[in-house]
Every structure is written in C-alpha cells, then in structure tokens.
C-alpha positions in Angstrom: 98.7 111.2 122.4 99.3 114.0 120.2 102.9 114.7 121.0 103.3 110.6 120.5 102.4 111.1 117.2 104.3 114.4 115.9 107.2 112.4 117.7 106.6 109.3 115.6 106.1 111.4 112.2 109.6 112.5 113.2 110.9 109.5 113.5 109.5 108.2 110.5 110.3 111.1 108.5 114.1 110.3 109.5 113.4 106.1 109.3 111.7 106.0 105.8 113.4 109.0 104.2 113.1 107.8 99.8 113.9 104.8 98.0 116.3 105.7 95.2 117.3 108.8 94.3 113.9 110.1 93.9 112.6 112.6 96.8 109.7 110.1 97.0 109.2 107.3 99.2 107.7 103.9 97.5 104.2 103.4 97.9 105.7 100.0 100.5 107.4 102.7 102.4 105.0 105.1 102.8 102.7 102.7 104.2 105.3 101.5 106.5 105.8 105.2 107.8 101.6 105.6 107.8 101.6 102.6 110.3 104.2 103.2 112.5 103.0 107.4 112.7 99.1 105.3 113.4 100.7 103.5 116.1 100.0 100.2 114.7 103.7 99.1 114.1 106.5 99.5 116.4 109.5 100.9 115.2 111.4 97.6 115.5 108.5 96.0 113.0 108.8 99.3 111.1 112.7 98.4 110.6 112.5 94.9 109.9 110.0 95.5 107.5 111.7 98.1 105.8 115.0 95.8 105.7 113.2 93.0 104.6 111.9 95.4 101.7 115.3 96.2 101.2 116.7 92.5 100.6 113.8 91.2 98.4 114.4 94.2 96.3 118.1 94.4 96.4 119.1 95.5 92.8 116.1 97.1 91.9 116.0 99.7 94.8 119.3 101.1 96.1 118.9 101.9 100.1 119.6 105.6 101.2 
C-alpha cells in the first residue's frame, strides 16, 4: 500500500504539474492529484477530469 501511493504521488506529480505559468497547481488540480494519490480516482478519471478542466476553461488557463 505504501509503495502504491509514493508511485501515485509520482505520477501525479508528473500528471498535474501547474496551470499557467505559475509553479502552483489550481486549487481544481490539486484536488485532482489529492484523489488520485488517496486512491479514490483512477488515473483515467484523473485525466478526463483534468481535460475536461482544461476545455471549460480554455482561455483563461493555458495547459502546460
């Protein structure tokens, strides 16, 4: 269980890197990353979501 979820902080760390040009992910993304590091997303809800995110804000946020 532990190495599942050092191996999903990794993989979020690489998935939900920042919005913008800002070193700091959005609030939406950090919980994105929290749930998928918990377990309780998958990482193909994780990316939809995030790509969702990304369209509905399109303009506002540029994608890294």
């Amino acid at each position: 269980m532990k190495n599942e979820q050092a191996q999903r902080r990794i993989i979020a760390a690489a998935l939900f890197p920042t919005k913008s040009h800002s070193m700091v992910p959005s609030t939406y993304e950090q919980l994105l990353a929290d749930k998928y590091i918990e377990g309780s997303l998958t990482i193909y809800q994780s990316v939809e979501l995030l790509e969702e995110y990304y369209r509905n804000t399109k303009g506002s946020v540029s994608r890294p």
